[in-house]
N, C-alpha and C positions, 0 to 999 in steps of 0.2 A: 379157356386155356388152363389149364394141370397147373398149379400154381404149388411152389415147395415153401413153406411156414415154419419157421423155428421160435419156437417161445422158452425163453429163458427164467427156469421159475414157477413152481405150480403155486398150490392153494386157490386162493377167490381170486385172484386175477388170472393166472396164466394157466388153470382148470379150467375159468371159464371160456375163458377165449378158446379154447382148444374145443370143448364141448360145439361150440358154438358153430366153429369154422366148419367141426364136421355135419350137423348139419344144415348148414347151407352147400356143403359141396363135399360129392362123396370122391370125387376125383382129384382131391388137394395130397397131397403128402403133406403130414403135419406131424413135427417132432417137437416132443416137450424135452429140454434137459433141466434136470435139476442136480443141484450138488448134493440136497442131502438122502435120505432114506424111502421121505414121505412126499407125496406130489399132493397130498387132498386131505385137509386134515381139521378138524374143528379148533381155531385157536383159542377164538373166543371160552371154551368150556374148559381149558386148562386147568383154571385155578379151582376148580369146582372137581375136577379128578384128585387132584395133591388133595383139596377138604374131604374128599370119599363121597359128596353130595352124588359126583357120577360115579358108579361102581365099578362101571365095565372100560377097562383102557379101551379096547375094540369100539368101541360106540362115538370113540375119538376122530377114526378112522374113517372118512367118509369116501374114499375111493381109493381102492388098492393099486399099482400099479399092474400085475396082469388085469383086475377086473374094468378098469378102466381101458384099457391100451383094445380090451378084447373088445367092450363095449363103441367104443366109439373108432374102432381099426385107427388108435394110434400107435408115434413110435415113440416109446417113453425112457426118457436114458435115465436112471438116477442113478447116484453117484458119480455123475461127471458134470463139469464145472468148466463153464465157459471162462477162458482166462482172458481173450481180446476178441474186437471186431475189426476186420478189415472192410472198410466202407465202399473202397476202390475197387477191390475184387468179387464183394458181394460176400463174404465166407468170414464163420467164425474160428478161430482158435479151441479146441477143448481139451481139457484135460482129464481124465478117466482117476477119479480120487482114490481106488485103492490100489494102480497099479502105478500111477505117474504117468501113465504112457499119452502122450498126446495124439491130435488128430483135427483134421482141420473137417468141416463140413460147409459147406455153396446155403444158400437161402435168396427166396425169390423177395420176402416179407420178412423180420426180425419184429418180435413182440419183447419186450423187457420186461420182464415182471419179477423182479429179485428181491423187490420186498424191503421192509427196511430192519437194522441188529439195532439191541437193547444199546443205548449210550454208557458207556464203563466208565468214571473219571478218574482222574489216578489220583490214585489215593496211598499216602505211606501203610505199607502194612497190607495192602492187600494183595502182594502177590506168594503170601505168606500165608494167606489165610484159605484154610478149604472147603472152608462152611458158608462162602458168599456166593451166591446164587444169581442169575438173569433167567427168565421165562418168556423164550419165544416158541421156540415150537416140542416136539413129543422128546427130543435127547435130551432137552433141558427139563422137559415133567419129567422125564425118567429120575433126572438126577435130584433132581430137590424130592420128588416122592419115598425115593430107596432112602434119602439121607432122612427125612421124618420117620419112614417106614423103623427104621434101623437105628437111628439112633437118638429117638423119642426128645426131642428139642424142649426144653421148656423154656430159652428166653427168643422172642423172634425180635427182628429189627427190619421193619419195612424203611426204604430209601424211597421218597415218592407218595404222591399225595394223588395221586392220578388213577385213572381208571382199575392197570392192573394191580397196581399198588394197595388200595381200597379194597376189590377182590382177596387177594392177598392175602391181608391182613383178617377179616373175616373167616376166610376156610382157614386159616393159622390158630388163629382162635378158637375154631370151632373143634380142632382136632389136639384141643387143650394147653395153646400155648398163651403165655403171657406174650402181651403184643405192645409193639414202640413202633409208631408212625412217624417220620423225618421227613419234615416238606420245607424247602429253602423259602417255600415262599408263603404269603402273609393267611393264605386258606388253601383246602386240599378243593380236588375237581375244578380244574383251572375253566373249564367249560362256561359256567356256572358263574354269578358275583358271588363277591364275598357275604354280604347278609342271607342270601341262601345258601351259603357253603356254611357255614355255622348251625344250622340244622342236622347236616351230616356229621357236624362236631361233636352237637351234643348225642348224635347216635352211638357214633362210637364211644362216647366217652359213657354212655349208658351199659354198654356192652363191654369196658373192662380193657380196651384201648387206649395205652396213654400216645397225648397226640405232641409233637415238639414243632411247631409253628416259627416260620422264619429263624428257622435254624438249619444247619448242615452238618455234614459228615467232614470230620478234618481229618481223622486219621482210626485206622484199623490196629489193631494190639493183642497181644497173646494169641496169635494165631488165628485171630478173628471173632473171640470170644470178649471182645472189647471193643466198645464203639465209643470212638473220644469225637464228642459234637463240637462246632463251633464257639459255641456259650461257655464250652468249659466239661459240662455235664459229662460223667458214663456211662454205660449203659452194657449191662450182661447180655451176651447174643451167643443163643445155642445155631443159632440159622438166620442169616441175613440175605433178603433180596434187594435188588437196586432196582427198581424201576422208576427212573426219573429219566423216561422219557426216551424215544426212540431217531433214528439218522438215516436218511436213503441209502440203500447200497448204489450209490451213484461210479463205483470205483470202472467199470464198464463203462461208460460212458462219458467219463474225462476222458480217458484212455484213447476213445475213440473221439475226442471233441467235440462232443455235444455240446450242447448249447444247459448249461444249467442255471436254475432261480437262485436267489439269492441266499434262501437259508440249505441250498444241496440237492434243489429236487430237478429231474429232468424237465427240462422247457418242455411241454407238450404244445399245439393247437388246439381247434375243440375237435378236430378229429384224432386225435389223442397223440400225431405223427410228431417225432422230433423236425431237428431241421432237416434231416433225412430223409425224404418224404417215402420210403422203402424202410424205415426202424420207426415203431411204436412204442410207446410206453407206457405202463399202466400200472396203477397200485400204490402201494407208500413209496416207491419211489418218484411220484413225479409231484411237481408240483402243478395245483389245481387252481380255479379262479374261488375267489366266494362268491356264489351263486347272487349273493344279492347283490353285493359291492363292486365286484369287478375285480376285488383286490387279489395281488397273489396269496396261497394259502396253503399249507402243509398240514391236512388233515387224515390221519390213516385210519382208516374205516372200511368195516367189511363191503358194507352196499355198495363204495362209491367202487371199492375193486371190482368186485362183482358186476356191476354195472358198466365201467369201462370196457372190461374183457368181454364182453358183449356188443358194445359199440366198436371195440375194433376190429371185433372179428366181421360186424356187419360193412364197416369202410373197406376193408381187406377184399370184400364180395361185391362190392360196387355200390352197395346200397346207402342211402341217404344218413348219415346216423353222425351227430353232433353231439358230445359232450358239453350241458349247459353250466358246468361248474358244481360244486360242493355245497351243501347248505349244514351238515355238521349235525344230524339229527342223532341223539343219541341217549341212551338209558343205560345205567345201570345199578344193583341192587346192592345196598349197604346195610348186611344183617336185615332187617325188617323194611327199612328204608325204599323207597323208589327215587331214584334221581336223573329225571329226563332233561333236555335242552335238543335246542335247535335255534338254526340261523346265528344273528350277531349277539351278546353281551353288550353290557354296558362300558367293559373296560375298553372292548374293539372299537365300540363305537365315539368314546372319546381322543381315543389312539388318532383314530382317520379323520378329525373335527367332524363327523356327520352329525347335524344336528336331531336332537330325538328326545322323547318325549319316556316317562316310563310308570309302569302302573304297579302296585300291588296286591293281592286282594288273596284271603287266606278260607274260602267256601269249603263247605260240605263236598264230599266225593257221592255221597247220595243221598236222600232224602232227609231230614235231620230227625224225621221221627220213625224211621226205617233202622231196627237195630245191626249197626256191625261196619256203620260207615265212620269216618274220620276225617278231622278236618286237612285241606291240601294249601299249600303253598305255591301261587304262581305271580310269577312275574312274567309282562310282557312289556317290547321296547317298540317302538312306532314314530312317523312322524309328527310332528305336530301339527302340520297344517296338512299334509297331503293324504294320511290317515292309512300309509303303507306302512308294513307289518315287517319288520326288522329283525325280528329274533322273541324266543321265551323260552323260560324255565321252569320247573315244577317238581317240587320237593313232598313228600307225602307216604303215605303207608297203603292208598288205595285208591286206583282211578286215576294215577300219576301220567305213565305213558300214554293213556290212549287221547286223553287232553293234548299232550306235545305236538303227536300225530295229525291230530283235527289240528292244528295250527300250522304245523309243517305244511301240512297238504295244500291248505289257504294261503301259504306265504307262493308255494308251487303252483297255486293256480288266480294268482295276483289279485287276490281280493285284497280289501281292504281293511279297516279296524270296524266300521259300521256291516259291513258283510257277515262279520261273526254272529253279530247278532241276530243276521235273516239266520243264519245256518238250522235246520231241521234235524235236533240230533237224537237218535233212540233214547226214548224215556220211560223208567217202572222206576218204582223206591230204591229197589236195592241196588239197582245203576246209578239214579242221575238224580236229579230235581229237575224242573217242569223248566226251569232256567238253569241250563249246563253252566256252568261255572265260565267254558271259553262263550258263551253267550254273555255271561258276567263280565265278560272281559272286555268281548265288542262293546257293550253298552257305555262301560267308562270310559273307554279310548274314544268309543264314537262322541260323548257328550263334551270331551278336555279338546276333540279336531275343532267341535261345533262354536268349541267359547263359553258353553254353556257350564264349565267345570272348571276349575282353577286349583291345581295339585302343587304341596310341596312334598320334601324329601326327608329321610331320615337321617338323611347326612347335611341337610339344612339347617332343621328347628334349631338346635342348640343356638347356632348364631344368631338367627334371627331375635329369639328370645333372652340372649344376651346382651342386641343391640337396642329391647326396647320392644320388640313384638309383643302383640299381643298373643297369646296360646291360651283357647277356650278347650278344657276337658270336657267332653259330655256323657262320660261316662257315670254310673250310680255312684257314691262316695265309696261303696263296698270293694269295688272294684281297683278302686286305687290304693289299695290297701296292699296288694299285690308290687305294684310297682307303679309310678310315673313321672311324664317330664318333667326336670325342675321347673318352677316360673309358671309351671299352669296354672291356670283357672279351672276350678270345679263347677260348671254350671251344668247339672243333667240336661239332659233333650228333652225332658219332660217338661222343664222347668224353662227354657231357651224363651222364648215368645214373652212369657209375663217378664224378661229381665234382660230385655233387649235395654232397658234405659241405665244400665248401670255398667254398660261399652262405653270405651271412650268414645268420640266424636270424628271421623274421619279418620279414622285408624284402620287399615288393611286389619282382619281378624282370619287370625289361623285356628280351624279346629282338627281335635283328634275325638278320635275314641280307641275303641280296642283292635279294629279291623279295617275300619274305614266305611263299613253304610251308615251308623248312625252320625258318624261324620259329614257324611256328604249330604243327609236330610237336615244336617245343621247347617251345610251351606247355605242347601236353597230358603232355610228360613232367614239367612242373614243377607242373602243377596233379593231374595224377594222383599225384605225390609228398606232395601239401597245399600247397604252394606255390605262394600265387597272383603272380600272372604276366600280360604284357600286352604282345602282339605290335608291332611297330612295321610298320605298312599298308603296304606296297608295299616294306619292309623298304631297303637302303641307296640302289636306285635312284630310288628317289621321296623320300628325304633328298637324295640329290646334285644332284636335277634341280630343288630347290628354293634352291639355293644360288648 
């Protein structure tokens, strides 16, 4: 049966759904409305036009309104803006934006996909100021573009410590501005912990970024050419963006009493239906499960949009299709940097009490005598005894993302922490080593599920060793010359075995080293002696980078 389809909203969600619907059925009548210009447009590459990295605006543009509407015989309204749904009569309200004239349209199916606006906070001064900027979609490149283009900005002021914010700041720089990074909170890349967001600290702070760490924005001045922080501090600003952080366009679906989550996002099912079982919803505006946890989640991500408008257009068609929740898989590039994650943190997962376990370990991206590799930073979280695979991170210059991904995929097809290890993964020098680093990974998490391993933290030792622990160094004296914990002990690895007797006597012993292997071969020589023993994760580099 002909079924009529209105989706509210293009880009990656209500593009795809559209795409989709049509082919599965050439006989649907399917209307896309959108209120602004653009119905398909690359958002993700914004910040990277405003830097000139992308040259061509057009290359922004991933489907035109005739090229699409032709291509797939849809009916594509833009400029018109849905203002209400009436649930009862099955029909929306619309309003046509450049004339006002309203007009009501029937729908057999309603798709929501309106996306979520940049969050503005009010701030004294800024309705005064005309140099403060939000970046969501091409009216907003336009305008931050023309306003660089024209009037050559030398102080910038990023608001936001977060993906587009970090972009931002980067193409700002790069097109020669002095740059101020503002994050209210205690590290930038909330995704991320803090001992790996410190990485991306010292990037930017390599690259001429000054960063204001748990501080904020109090008030706007001179027109906006002044940024008075919380601390006190000012700050010259030829151009300021606020990106801290984004809000469901849920205004639609109060209206129509939806059912919404608790931080604004519409109630979905896993067939993506509100309570409305005739109204979908998909994209940043709704709210998603986390794939591992169960928990509610407000994650706005291209795939997960993308993927929805996909599965709703398959439910819309009769076909079997469940949305299994979010898992939060994501990278992005800070100046040379690579900064990937997926699944849980350690903050989320002390938030929910989930018990878990966590490793770190800082390997080659490829062979170490293969020239042009670097070393990477990852972290992965797990259970402790059940050896499921919870979330990781990975900071580095090479070989970053495609580690998160092999982990992603593993967490998606319920392996477990010893699994990584079977994993088979392509190996030549200037790729990998014979043991992939996520093979490195499995091995430590499989041997801490097994018993066979016993890890402390880097937000531990200091206590411990305040309170009396023992901390064996086993790194060369040379090497501590650089840095290390107070209260250690210097006993190389080489030297560990002949000076076993000058340990105290029934004393738990903690060792470090610089990374954590020659650490963990100090375990086993101190546990295969009887002496238990308890490595310090990612050993002094991941004590230093949390400091």
């Amino acid at each position: 049966m002909k079924k009529k389809i209105v989706i509210v909203g293009g880009v990656a969600g209500g593009a795809t759904a559209a795409a989709r619907l049509r082919r599965l059925s050439e006989e649907d009548e399917i209307i896309i409305i959108e209120k602004g210009e653009y119905i398909s447009f690359a958002n993700c590459g914004l910040p990277y036009y405003i830097g000139g990295v992308i040259s061509s605006r057009e290359a922004l543009l991933i489907q035109s309104v005739e090229g699409m509407a032709k291509k797939f015989n849809l009916d594509i309204r833009n400029f018109n803006e849905v203002r209400e749904i009436d649930r009862d009569q099955k029909k929306i309200i619309v309003r046509k934006v450049k004339t006002g004239e309203t007009y009501e349209e029937s729908y057999d199916k309603l798709i929501l996909s309106p996306g979520a606006r940049p969050i503005v906070p009010s701030l004294e001064g800024l309705t005064d100021a005309g140099n403060v900027f939000t970046l969501r979609n091409i009216p907003d490149t336009d305008r931050i573009k023309s306003w660089v283009d024209d009037k050559k900005p030398e102080y910038a002021v990023i608001v936001g410590g977060g993906f587009i914010g970090l972009e931002m700041a980067e193409n700002l720089q790069q097109r020669g501005m002095n740059v101020s990074v503002i994050e209210l909170g205690s590290q930038v890349m909330a995704p991320i912990d803090y001992e790996m967001a410190s990485i991306v600290n010292r990037e930017l702070e390599i690259n001429g970024v000054e960063l204001y760490l748990n501080d904020g924005v109090k008030a706007i001045k001179d027109q906006g050419r002044t940024i008075i922080l919380q601390s006190g501090k000012e700050l010259k600003s030829d151009i300021t963006i606020l990106s801290i952080g984004v809000r469901p366009e849920n205004e639609l679906a109060i209206n129509a009493g939806l059912t919404l989550g608790e931080r604004g996002g519409i109630a979905v099912n896993n067939h993506l239906q509100t309570e409305d079982q005739d109204i979908y919803a998909i994209g940043d505006v709704i709210e998603v499960k986390d794939y591992i946890q169960g928990t509610p989640a407000m994650i706005p991500l291209a795939w997960p949009a993308n993927r929805q408008g996909r599965l709703a257009a398959d439910h819309i068609n009769g076909r079997k299709a469940e949305y299994k929740g979010t898992l939060g898989t994501s990278v992005a590039k800070v100046f040379e940097l690579t900064v990937a994650s997926t699944g849980n943190n350690e903050k989320s997962l002390k938030r929910l009490g989930v018990e878990y376990e966590a490793l770190h370990i800082h390997p080659y991206s490829n062979a170490s005598y293969y020239p042009g590799g670097s070393q990477l930073s990852i972290k992965m979280l797990f259970h402790p005894k059940t050896g499921e695979i919870f979330g990781a991170q990975a900071v580095g210059y090479k070989g970053v993302e495609k580690r998160i991904d092999v982990i992603a995929t593993a967490i998606k097809g319920k392996l477990k922490v010893w699994d990584l290890a079977d994993l088979e993964l392509a190996y030549a020098p200037p790729y990998s080593s014979a043991k992939d680093p996520v093979n490195i990974a499995g091995y430590i998490a499989g041997n801490v599920v097994s018993g066979d391993l016993s890890l402390v933290h880097h937000h531990e030792i200091d206590e411990i060793v305040n309170n009396g622990g023992v901390l064996i160094d086993v790194r060369e004296p040379e090497e501590r010359e650089v840095g290390f914990i107070s209260g250690s002990i210097n006993i190389p690895l080489g030297e560990l075995r002949e000076r076993l007797k000058e340990l105290p006597d029934e004393k738990h012993i903690y060792v470090n080293c610089q990374v954590g292997l020659r650490g963990y071969l100090a375990v086993k020589i101190l546990t295969n002696n009887g002496i238990k023993a308890s490595n310090l994760s990612g050993g002094y580099k991941t004590y230093a980078l949390s400091k």
